[in-house]
C-alpha positions in Angstrom: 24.1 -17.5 -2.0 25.5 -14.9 0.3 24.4 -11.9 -2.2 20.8 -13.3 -2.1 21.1 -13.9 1.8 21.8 -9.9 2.2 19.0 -9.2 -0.1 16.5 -11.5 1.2 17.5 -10.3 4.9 16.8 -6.2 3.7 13.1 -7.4 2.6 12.8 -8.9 6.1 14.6 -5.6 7.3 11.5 -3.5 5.6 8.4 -5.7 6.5 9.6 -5.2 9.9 10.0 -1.5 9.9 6.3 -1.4 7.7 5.0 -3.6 10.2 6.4 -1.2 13.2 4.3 1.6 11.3 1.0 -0.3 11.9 -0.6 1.2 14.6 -2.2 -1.7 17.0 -3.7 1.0 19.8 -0.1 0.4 21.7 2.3 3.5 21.7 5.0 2.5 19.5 7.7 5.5 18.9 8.0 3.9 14.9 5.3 5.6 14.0 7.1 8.9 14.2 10.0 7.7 12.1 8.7 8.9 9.1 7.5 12.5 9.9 9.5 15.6 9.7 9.5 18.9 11.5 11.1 21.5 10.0 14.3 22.4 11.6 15.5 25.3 11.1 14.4 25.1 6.9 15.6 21.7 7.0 13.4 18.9 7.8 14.5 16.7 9.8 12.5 13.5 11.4 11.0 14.3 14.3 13.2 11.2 16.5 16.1 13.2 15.8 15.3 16.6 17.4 13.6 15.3 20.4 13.1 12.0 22.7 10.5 9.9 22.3 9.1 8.0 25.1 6.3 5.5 26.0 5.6 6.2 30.1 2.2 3.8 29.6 1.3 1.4 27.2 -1.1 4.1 25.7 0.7 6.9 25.4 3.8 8.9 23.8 5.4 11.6 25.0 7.5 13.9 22.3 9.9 15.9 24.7 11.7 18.0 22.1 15.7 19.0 22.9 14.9 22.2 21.6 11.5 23.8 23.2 11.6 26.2 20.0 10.5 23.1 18.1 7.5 22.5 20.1 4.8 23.8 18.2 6.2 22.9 14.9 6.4 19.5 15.9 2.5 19.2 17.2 2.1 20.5 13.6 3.8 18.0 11.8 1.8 15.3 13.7 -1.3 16.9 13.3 -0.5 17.2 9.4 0.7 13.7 9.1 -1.9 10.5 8.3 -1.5 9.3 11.9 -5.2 9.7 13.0 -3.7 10.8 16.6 -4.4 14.5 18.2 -0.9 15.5 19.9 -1.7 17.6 23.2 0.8 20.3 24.0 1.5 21.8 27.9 4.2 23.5 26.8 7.3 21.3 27.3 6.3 18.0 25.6 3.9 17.4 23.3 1.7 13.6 24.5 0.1 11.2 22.1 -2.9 9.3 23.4 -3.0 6.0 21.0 -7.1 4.8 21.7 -7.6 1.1 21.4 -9.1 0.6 17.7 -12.3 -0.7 17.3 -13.0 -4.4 16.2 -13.6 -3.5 12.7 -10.0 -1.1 12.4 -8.7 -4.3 13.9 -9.5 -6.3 11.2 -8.7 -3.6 8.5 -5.2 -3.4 10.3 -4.8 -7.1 9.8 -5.5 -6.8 6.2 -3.0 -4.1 6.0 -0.6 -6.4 7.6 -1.5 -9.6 5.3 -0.7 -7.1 1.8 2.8 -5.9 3.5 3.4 -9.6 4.2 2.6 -10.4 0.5 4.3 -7.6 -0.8 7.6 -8.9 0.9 7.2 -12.3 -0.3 6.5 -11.2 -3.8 10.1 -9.4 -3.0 11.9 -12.3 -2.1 10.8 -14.6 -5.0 12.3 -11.4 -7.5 15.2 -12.1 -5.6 14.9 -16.1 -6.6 14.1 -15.8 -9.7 17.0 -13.1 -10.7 19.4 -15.6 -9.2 17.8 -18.4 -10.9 18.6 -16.2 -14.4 21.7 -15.5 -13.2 22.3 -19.2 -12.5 20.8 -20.2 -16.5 23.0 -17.6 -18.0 26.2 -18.8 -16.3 28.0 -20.8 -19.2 31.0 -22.4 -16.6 28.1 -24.4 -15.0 26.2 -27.9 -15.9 22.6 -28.4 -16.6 23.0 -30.9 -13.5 24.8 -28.3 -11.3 22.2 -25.4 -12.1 19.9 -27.7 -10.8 21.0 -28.2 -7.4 22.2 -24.6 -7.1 18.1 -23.8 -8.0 17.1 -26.0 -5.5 19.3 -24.3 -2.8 17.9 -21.0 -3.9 14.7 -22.6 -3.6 15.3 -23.8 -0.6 16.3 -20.2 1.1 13.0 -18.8 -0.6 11.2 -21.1 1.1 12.8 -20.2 4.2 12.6 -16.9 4.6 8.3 -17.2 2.9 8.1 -18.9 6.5 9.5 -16.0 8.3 7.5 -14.0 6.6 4.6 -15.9 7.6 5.7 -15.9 11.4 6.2 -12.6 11.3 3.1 -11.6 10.2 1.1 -14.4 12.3 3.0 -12.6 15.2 1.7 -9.3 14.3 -1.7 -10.9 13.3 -2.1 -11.7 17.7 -0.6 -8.2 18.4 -3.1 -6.4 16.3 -6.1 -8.3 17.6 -5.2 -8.5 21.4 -7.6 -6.1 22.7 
């Protein structure tokens, strides 16, 4: 039970961190997680070469450690699938985040309902290789594989509803205007 606890709690680890990725017109700094700036011919993301900061609700504000890195970073944004134009005055580098339009809103929230889905699909893997695990163990009775499938169900079911909170949750964030 503990082995499928740690895996059941990585899938909740990455629909989290997909969900952070979702852009919902707020500034978030987990968008830039995933792009790279080349750093001196290795590339490196940009959180770790510069600070990251979120002065209005709106807005993020790049300030690179080393101001060498300042152009190259505005390029990785502008190269990466963000849909945001970075704006450069020469020390940091400021992303406006507009507020999406009701239709991106609802696109957004199907995004979010397949990540959900996608995790929950995960997490029943994880049953059912424990539940094959459990039919192949010879030490065990028929009656003991039983209860030891219901707990397994059990912990699936749990952690489908936190899946399902999470992504209601994200859901209201994504449609708050």
């Amino acid at each position: 039970m503990a082995d499928i606890t740690v895996q059941m709690d990585k899938t909740l680890e990455s629909l989290k961190h997909n969900f952070g990725k979702v852009r919902t017109g707020r500034a978030n700094a987990n968008i830039l997680a995933d792009i790279k700036v080349d750093y001196y011919g290795v590339a490196t993301p940009i959180t770790q070469v510069a600070a990251v900061k979120t002065p209005e609700a709106h807005m993020l504000m790049v300030e690179p450690w080393d101001k060498a890195l300042l152009n190259a970073i505005v390029k990785a944004i502008s190269a990466s699938d963000l849909g945001i134009t970075p704006s450069s005055d020469g020390t940091v580098v400021r992303l406006p985040f507009p507020a999406p339009t009701e239709e991106r809103r609802r696109e957004l929230v199907k995004e979010c309902r397949e990540l959900a889905e996608q995790a929950k699909v995960a997490i029943r893997n994880i049953r059912r290789d424990a539940n094959n695990k459990l039919d192949r163990d010879e030490e065990l009775t028929e009656d003991e594989v039983r209860r030891e499938q219901a707990k397994v169900q059990k912990h699936t079911d749990t952690y489908v509803a936190k899946i399902d909170e999470m992504l209601k949750a994200k859901e209201a964030e994504v449609m708050e205007i």
